[in-house]
C-alpha positions as CSV (number, residue, x, y, z in Angstrom):
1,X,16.3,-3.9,-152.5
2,X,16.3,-6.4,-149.7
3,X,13.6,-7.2,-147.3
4,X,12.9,-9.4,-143.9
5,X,10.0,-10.5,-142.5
6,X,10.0,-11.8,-138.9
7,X,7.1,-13.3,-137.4
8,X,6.6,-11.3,-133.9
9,X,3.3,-13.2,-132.1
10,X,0.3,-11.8,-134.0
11,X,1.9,-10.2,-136.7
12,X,4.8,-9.9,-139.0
13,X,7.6,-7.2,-139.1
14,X,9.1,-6.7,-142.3
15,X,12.3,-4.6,-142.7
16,X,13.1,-3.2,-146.7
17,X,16.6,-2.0,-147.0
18,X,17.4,0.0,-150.5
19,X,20.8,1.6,-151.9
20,X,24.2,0.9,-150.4
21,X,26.3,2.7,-148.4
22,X,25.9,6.1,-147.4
23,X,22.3,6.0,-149.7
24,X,20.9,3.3,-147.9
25,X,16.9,3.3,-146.8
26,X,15.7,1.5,-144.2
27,X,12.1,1.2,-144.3
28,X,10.3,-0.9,-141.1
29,X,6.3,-2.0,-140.6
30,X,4.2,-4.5,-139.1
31,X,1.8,-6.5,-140.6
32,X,-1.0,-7.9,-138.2
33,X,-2.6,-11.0,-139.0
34,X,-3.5,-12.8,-136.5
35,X,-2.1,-16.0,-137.3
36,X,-0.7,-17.0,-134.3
37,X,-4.6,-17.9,-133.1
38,X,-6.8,-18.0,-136.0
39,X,-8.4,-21.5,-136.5
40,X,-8.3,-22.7,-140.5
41,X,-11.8,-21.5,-141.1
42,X,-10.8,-18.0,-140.0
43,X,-7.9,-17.8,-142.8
44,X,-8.6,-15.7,-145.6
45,X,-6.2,-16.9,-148.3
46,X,-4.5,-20.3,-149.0
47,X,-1.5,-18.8,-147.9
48,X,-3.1,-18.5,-144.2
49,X,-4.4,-22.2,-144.1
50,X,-1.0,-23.2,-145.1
51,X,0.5,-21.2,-141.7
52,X,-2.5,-22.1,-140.0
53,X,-2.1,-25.6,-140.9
54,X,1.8,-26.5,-140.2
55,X,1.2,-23.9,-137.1
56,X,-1.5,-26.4,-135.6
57,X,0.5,-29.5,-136.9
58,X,3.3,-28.9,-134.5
59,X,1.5,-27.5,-131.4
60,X,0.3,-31.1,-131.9
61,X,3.3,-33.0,-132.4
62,X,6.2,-31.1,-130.5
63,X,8.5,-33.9,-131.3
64,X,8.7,-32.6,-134.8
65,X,9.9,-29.2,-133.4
66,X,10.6,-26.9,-130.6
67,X,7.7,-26.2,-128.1
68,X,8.7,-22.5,-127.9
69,X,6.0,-20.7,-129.8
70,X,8.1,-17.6,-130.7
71,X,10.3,-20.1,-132.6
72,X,7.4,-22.1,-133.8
73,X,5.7,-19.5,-135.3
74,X,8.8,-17.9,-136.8
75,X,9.2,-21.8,-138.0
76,X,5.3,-21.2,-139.3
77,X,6.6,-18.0,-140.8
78,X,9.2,-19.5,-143.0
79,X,7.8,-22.1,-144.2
80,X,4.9,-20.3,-145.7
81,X,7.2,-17.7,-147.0
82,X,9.5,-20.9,-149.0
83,X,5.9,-22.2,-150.1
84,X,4.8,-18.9,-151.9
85,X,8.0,-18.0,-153.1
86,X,8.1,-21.8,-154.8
87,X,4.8,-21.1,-156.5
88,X,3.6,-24.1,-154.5
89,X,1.1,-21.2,-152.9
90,X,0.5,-17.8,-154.4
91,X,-1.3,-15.0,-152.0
92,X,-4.8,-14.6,-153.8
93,X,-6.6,-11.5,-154.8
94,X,-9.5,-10.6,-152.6
C-alpha cells in the first residue's frame, strides 16, 4: 500500500494505491479541514496548531519561503506530515 496526501487550499487529497500491476487499486478522497484559515484557537488537535503555527509563521516572514500559498500550504502540509510521522506529534483521540 502506498498513499499521497496533497494539500489542495482548504483540504487535503489523499491518493492510496494497493497491488501491482494489472491488480492495482487506486483509491482517491478529500479531507476538508480548513487549515488554510483557521486561527490557532480554532485547531482541534496538536497536529492542527503545528500547521496552523508554521502556516502563520511564513505568511509572516516570506523571506523564509515562497509567497505563493498553494506552495506554502503544501510546504505547511509536509512539514506537519514529517512531524507526526517522527513521533514529534501524534494525531489525538477526540
Amino acid at each position: 500500500m502506498n498513499s499521497k496526501r496533497t494539500r489542495k487550499g482548504s483540504g487535503v487529497k489523499v491518493v492510496i494505491t494497493t497491488g501491482h500491476g494489472n491488480t492495482e487499486s487506486v483509491s482517491e478522497y478529500f479531507e476538508v479541514d480548513k487549515l488554510n484559515t483557521k486561527q490557532t484557537q480554532e485547531a482541534r488537535d496538536n497536529y492542527e496548531k503545528v500547521f496552523i503555527t508554521i502556516r502563520q509563521l511564513l505568511e509572516n516572514n516570506e523571506q523564509y519561503c515562497c509567497d505563493d500559498e498553494t506552495d506554502r500550504l503544501s510546504l505547511c502540509q509536509d512539514i506537519s506530515d514529517i512531524l507526526r510521522k517522527s513521533s514529534l506529534i501524534r494525531k489525538e483521540e477526540r
